[in-house]
Backbone as CSV, one residue per row, in Angstrom:
resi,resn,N_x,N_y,N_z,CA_x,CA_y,CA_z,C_x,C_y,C_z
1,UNK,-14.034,77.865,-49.619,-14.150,78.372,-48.267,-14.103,77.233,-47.239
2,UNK,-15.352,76.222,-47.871,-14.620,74.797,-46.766,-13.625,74.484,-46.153
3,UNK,-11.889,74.335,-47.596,-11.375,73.326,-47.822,-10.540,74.751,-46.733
4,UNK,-10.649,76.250,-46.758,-9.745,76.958,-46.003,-9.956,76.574,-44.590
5,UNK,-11.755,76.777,-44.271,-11.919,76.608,-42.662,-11.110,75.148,-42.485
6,UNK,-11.262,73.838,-43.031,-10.658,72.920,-42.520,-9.403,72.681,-42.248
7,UNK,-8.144,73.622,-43.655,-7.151,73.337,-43.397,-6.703,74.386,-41.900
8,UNK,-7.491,75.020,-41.666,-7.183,75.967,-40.432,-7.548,75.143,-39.379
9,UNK,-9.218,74.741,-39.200,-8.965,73.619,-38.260,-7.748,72.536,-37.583
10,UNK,-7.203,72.102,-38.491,-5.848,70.703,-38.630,-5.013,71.548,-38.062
11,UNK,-4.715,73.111,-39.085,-3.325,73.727,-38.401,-3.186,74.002,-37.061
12,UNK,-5.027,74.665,-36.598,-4.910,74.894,-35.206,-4.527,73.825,-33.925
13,UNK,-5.174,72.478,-34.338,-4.946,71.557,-33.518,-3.735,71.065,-33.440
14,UNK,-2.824,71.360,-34.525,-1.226,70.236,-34.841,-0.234,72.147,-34.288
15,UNK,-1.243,73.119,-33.624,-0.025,73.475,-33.024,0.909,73.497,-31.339
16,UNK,1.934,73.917,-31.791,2.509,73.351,-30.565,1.981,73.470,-29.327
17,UNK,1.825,72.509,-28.815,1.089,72.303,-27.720,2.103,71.637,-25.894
18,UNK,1.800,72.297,-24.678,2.403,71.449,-23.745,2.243,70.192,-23.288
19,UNK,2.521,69.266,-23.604,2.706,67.756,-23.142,2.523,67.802,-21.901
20,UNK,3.229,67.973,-21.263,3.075,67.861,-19.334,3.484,69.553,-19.045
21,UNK,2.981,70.336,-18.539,3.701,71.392,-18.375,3.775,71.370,-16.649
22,UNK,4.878,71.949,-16.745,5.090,72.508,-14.979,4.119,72.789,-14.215
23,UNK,3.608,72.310,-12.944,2.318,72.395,-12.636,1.182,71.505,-11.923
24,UNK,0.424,72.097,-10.812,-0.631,71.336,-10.415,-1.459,70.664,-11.622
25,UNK,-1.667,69.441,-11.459,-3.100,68.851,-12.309,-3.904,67.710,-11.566
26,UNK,-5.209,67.798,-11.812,-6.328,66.546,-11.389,-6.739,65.693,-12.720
27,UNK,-7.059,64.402,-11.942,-7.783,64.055,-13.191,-8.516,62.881,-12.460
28,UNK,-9.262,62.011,-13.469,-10.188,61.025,-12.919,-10.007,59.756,-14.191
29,UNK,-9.808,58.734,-13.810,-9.558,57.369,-14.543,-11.046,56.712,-14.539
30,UNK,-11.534,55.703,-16.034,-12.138,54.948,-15.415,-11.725,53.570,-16.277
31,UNK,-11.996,52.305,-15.342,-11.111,51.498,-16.512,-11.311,50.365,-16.001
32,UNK,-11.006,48.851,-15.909,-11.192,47.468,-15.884,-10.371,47.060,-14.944
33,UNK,-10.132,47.532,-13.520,-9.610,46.544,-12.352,-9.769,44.720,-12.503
34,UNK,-8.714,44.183,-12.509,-8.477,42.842,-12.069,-8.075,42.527,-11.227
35,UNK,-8.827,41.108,-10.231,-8.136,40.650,-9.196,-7.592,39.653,-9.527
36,UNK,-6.658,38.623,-8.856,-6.064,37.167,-9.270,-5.934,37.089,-7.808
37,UNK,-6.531,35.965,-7.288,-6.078,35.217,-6.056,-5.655,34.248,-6.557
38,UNK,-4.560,33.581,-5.647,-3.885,32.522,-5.809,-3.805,31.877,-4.704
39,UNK,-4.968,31.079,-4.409,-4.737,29.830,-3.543,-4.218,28.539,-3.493
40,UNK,-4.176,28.186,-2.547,-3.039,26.757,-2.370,-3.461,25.648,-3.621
41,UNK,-4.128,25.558,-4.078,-5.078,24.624,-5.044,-4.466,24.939,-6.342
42,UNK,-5.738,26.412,-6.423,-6.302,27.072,-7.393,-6.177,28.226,-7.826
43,UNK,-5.916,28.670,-9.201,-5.968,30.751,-9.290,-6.940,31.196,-9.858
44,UNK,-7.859,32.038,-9.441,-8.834,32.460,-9.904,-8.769,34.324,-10.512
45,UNK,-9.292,34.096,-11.527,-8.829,35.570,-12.305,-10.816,36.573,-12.001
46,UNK,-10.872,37.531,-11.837,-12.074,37.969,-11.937,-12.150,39.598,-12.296
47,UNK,-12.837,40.751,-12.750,-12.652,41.904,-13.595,-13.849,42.685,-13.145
48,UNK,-13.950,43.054,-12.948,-14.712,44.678,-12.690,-14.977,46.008,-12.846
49,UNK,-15.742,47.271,-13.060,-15.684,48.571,-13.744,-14.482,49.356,-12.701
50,UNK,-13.404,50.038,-12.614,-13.135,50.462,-11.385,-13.188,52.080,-11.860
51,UNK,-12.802,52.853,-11.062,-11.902,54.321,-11.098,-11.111,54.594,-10.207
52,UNK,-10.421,55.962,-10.667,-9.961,56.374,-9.870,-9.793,58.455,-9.951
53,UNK,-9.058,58.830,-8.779,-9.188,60.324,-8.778,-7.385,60.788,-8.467
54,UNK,-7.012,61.472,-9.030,-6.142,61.686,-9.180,-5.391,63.309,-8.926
55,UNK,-4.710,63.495,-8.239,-4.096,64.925,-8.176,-1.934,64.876,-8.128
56,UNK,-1.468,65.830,-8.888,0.242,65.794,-8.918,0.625,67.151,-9.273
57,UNK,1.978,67.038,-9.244,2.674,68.274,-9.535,3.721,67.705,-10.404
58,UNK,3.863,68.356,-11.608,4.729,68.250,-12.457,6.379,69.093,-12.080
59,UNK,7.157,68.618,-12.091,8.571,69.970,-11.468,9.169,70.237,-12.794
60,UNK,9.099,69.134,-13.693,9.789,69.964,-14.922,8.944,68.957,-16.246
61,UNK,9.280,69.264,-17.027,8.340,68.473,-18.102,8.305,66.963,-18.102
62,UNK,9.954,66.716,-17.103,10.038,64.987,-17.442,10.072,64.652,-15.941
63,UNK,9.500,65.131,-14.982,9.491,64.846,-13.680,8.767,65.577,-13.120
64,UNK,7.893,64.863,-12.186,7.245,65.160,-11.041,6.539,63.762,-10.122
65,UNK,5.289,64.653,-9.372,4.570,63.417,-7.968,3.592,63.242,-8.247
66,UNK,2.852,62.390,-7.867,1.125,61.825,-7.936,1.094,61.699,-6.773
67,UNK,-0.505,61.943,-6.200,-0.975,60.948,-5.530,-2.592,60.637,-5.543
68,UNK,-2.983,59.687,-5.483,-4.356,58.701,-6.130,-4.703,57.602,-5.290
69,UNK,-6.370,57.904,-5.340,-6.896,56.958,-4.797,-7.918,56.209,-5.989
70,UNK,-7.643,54.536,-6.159,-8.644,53.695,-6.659,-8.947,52.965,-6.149
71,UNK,-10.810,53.068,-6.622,-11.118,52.018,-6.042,-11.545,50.919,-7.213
72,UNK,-11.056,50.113,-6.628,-11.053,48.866,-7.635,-12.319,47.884,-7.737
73,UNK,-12.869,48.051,-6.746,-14.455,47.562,-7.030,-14.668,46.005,-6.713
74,UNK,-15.938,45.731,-6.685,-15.957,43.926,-5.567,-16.185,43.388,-6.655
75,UNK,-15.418,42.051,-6.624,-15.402,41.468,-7.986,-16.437,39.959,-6.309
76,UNK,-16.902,39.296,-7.601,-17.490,37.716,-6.901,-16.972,36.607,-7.398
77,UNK,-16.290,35.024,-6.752,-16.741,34.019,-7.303,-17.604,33.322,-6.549
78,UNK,-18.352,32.578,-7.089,-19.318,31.016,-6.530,-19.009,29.822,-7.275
79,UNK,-18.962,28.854,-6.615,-19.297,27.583,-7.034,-19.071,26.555,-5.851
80,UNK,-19.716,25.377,-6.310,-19.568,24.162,-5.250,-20.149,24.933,-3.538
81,UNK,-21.311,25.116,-3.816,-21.525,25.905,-2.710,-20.802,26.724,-1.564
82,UNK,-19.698,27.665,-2.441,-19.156,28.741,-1.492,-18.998,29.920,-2.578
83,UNK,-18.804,30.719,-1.613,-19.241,32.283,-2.176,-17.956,33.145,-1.822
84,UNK,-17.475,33.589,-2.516,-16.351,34.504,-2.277,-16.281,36.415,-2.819
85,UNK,-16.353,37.177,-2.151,-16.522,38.574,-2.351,-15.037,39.029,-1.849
86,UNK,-14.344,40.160,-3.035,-13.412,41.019,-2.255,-13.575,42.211,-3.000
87,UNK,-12.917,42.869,-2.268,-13.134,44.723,-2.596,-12.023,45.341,-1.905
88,UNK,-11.154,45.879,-3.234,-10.080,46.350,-2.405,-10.119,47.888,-3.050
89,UNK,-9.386,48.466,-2.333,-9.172,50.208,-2.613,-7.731,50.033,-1.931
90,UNK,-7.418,51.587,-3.098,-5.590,52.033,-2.550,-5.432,53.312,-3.255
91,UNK,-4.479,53.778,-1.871,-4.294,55.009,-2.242,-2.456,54.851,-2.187
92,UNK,-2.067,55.708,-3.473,-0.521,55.836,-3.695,-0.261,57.146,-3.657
93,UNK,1.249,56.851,-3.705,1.946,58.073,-3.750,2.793,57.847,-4.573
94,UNK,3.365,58.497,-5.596,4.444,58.059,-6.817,5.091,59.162,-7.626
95,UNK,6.750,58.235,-7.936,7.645,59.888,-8.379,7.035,59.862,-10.006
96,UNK,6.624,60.698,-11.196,6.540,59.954,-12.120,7.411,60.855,-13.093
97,UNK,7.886,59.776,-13.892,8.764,60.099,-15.390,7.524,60.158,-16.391
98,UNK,8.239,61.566,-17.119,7.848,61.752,-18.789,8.741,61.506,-19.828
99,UNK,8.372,60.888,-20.919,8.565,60.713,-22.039,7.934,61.684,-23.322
100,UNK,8.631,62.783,-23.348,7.914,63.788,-24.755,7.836,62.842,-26.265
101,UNK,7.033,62.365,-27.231,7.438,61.757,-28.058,7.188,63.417,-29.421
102,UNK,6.335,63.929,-28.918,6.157,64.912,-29.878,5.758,66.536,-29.032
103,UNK,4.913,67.619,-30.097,4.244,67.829,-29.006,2.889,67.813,-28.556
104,UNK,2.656,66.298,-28.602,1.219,66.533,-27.999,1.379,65.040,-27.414
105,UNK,2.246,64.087,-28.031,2.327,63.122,-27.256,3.072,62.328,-26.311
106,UNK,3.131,62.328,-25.332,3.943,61.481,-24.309,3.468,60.068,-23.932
107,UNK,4.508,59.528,-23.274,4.686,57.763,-22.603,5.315,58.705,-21.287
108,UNK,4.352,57.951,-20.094,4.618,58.330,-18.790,5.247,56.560,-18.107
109,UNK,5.989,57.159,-17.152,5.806,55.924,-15.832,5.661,56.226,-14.273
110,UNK,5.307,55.894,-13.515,5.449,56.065,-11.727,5.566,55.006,-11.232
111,UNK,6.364,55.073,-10.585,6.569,54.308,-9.355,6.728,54.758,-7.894
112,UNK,6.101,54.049,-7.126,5.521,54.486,-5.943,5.064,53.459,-5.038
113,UNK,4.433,53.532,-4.058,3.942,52.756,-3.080,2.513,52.818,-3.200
114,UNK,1.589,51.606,-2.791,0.033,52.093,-2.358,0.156,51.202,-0.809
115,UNK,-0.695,52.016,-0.376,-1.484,50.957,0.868,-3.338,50.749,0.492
116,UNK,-3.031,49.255,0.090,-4.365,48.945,0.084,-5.260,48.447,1.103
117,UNK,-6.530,48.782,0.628,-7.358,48.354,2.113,-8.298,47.231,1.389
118,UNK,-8.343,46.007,2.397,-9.442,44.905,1.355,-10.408,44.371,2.050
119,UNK,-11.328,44.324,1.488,-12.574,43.620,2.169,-12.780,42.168,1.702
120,UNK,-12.817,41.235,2.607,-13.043,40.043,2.156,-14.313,38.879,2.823
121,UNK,-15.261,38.461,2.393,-16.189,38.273,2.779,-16.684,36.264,2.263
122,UNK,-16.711,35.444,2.838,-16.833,34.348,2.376,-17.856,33.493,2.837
123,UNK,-18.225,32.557,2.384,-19.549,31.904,2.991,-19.401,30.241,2.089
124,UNK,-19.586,29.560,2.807,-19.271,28.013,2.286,-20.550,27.315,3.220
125,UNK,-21.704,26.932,2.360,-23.071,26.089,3.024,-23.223,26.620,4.714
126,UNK,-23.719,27.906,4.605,-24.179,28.249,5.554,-23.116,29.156,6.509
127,UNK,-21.844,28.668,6.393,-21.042,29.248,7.186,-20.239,30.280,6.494
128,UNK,-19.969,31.743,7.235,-19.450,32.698,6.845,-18.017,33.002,7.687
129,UNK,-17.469,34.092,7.027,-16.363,34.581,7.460,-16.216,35.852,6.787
130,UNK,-15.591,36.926,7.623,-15.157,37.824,6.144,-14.228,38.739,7.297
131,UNK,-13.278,39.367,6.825,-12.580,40.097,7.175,-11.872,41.234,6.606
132,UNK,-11.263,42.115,6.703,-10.430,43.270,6.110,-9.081,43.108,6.386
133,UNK,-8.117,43.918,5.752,-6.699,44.147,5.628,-5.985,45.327,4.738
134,UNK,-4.850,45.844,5.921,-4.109,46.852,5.132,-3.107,46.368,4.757
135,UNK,-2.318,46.592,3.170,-1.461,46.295,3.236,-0.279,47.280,1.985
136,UNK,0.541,47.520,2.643,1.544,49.020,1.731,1.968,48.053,1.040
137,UNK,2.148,48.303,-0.701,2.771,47.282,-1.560,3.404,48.436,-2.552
138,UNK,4.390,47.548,-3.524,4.667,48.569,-4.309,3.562,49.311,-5.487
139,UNK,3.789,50.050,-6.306,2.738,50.718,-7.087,3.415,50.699,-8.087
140,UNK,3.310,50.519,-9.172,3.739,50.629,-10.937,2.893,50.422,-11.784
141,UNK,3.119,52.148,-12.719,2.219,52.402,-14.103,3.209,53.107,-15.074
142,UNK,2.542,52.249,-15.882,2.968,52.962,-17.544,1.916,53.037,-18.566
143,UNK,2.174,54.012,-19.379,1.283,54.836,-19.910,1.263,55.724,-20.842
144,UNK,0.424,56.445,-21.607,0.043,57.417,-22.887,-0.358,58.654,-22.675
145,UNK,-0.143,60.007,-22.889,-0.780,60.936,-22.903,-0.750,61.739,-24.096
146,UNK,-2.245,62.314,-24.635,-2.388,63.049,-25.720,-2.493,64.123,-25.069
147,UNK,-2.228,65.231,-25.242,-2.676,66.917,-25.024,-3.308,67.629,-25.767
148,UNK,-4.951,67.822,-25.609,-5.348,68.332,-26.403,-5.383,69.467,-26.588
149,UNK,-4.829,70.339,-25.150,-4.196,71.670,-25.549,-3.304,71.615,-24.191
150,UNK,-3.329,73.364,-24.172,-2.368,73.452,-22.490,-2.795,72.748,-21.484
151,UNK,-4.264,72.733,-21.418,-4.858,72.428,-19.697,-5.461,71.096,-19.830
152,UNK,-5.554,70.316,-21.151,-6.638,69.564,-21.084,-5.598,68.014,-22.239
153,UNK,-5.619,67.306,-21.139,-5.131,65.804,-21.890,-5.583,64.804,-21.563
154,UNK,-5.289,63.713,-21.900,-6.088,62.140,-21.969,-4.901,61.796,-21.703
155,UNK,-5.351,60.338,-20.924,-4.054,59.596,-20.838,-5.058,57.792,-20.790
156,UNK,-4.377,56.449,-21.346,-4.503,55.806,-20.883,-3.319,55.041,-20.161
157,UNK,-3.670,54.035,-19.293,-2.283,53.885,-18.770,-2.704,52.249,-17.842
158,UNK,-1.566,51.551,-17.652,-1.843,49.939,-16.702,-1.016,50.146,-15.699
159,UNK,-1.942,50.025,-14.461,-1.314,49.702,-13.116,-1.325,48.945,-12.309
160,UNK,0.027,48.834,-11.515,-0.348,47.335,-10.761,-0.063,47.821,-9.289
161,UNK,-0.769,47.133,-8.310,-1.280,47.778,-6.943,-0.232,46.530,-6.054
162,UNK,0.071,45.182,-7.078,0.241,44.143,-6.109,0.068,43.462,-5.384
163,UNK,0.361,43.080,-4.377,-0.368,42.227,-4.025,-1.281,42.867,-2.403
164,UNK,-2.835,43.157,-2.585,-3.491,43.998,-1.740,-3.881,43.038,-1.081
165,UNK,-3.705,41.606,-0.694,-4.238,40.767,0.180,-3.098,39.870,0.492
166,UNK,-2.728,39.041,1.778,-2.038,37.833,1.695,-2.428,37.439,3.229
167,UNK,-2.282,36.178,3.052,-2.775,35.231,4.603,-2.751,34.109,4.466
168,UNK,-1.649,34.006,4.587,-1.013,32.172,4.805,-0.470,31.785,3.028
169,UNK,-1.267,31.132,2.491,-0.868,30.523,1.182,-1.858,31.389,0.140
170,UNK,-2.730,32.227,0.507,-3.645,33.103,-0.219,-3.145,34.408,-0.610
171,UNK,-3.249,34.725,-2.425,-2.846,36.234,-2.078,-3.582,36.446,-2.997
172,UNK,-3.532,38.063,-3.016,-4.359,38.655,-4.005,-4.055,39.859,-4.137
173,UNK,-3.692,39.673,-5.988,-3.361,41.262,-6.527,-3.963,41.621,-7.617
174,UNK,-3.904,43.035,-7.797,-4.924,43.931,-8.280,-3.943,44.237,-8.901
175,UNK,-4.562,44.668,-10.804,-4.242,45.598,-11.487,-5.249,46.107,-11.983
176,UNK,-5.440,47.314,-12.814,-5.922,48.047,-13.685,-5.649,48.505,-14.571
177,UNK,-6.307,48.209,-15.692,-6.282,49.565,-17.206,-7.211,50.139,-16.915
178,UNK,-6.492,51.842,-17.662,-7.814,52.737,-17.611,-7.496,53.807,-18.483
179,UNK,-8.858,54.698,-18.611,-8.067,55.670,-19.529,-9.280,56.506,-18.816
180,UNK,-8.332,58.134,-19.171,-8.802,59.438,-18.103,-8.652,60.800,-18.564
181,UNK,-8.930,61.758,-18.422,-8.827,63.244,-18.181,-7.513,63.485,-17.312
182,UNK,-6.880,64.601,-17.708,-6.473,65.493,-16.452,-6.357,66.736,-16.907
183,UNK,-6.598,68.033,-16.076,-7.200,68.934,-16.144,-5.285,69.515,-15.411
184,UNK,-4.825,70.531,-16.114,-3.447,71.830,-15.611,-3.642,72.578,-14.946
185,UNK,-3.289,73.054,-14.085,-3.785,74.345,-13.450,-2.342,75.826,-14.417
């Protein structure tokens, strides 16, 4: 009786299932934002928890739109008595391609634009500075999705936001891995 309930279990899950189907979906990422500034000197790499929230429309199984906001979260450096804080967020918009590999698994991509917004905050022995900036850059992700049935899949996936800061010889870009939900309507 076990060995029946289990092989029914396996059959139920390995059946055909929609990969991306036609259709509104949300979902929510959470995953490891990186910044890299690159100053005139020096490049400094730094990592943080980020997320993000997500809503699209699928138009056919291998095409549709996103659009998403992450926030990527304040990463810090210190040393030699100065202090450096940034915090950037972006919201995109992007066409995205599917890849069916089976049916439950796909390889996605988008490409798109974000405009990021950054907070930057500095302090060197007493003296501070800090300022903000918008800046529209390109957006590119690629990526995995399992379907664990019609309405309900996982995806992980790496994106790059680009470069969400620049001012003079300073820049700074953001990527992320993450892995997420999204929910079909």
């Amino acid at each position: 009786m076990k060995q029946i309930t289990v092989f029914a279990m396996i059959a139920a899950l390995a059946a055909p299932l929609a990969v991306q189907a036609e259709g509104y979906y949300v979902g929510g990422n959470i995953g490891r934002a990186e910044q890299k500034a690159d100053l005139a000197i020096v490049s400094i790499k730094e990592s943080a928890t980020a997320y993000k929230l997500v809503g699209g429309y699928n138009y056919t199984k291998n095409f549709g739109a996103e659009i998403g906001y992450a926030d990527l979260r304040e990463v810090s450096v210190s040393g030699n008595g100065a202090h450096a804080t940034s915090k950037p967020s972006a919201f995109y918009v992007a066409a995205t391609g599917t890849l069916p590999l089976n049916e439950q698994f796909s390889l996605f991509g988008k490409l798109g634009i974000a405009t990021a917004h950054e907070k930057v905050n500095a302090s060197y022995r007493g003296d501070s500075v800090s300022g903000s900036e918008n800046r529209t850059t390109p957006y590119i992700s690629v990526g995995a999705a399992f379907a664990l049935n019609q309405k309900v899949s996982f995806v992980a996936e790496y994106e790059n936001f680009g470069k969400v800061a620049k001012d003079g010889n300073v820049n700074v870009k953001a990527d992320m891995f993450s892995a997420g939900v999204r929910y079909s309507f």
